[in-house]
C-alpha positions, -999 to +999 in steps of 0.1 A: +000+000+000+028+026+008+047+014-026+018+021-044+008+060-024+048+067-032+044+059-070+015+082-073+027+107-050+063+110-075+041+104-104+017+137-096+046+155-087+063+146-123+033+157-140+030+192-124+064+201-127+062+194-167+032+214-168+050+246-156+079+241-182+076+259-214+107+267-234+101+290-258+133+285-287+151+254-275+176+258-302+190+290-288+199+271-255+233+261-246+247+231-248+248+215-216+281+194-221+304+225-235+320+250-215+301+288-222+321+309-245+329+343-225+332+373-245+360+394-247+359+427-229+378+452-255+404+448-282+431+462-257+470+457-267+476+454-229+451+445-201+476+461-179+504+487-183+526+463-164+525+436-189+547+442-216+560+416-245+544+389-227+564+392-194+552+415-162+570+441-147+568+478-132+601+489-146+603+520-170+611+514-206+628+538-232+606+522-258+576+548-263+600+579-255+602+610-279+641+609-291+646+648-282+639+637-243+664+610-251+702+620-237+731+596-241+757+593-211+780+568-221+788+543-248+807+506-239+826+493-270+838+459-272+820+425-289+786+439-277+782+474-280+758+491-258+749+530-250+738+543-214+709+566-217+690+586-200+653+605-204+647+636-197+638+648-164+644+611-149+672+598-133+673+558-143+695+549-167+688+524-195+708+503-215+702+505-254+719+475-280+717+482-311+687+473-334+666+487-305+636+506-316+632+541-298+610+567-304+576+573-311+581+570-346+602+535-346+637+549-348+656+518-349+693+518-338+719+510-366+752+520-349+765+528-319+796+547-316+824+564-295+808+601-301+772+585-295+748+567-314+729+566-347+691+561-354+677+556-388+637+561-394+618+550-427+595+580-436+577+592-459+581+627-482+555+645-501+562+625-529+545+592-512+579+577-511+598+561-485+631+574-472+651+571-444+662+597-419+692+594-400+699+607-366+728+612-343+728+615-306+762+625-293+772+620-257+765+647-236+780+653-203+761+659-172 
């Protein structure tokens, strides 16, 4: 007798709960067995202006710096040359190698030598050609 009340009981209980479901497009519904697609927020280079070329830190890069802020300090010669500099108004000093790109407008560094070093841009004139610009910055002293 209670097997039989139990089987009603879940069976009435079935039945009233499929009454109250109505879905309305079932093919827009996700699929239960894949994970939700999230959207991306923005089309942002950086998420955070501490992550830079794939690695995070909160040290100061000469990368994005105009070249007239840009002062030179020293120069080490040898198998790997490198150039000390400095920005303006700042008092760490970097380490530029050459190939390096500085500047806001890509200046990329060809050469570096004992008077300082030399930065070649690829512009173009009013003609709609390409040409390249080449800039020296000698050591100055403090």
């Amino acid at each position: 007798m209670k097997l039989i009340v139990l089987f009603l009981l879940t069976v009435f209980l079935s039945c009233s709960v499929l009454a109250k479901v109505s879905v309305k497009n079932a093919l827009e519904l996700r699929d239960p067995f894949k994970r939700p697609m999230l959207k991306s927020k923005s089309n942002k280079k950086s998420a955070s202006k501490y992550y830079k070329g794939g690695i995070y830190t909160n040290q100061q890069t000469i990368q994005g710096t105009p070249l007239n802020k840009i002062k030179i300090v020293g120069v080490m010669l040898g198998k790997n040359r490198r150039a000390l500099a400095k920005i303006e108004g700042n008092t760490n000093i970097f380490i530029v190698q050459e190939g390096q790109v500085l500047g806001l407008d890509g200046a990329v560094v060809k050469g570096i030598l004992p008077a300082g070093i030399v930065l070649v841009e690829k512009i173009k004139n009013v003609y709609d050609d390409f040409e390249y610009l080449e800039t020296l910055i000698p050591i100055e002293s403090e």
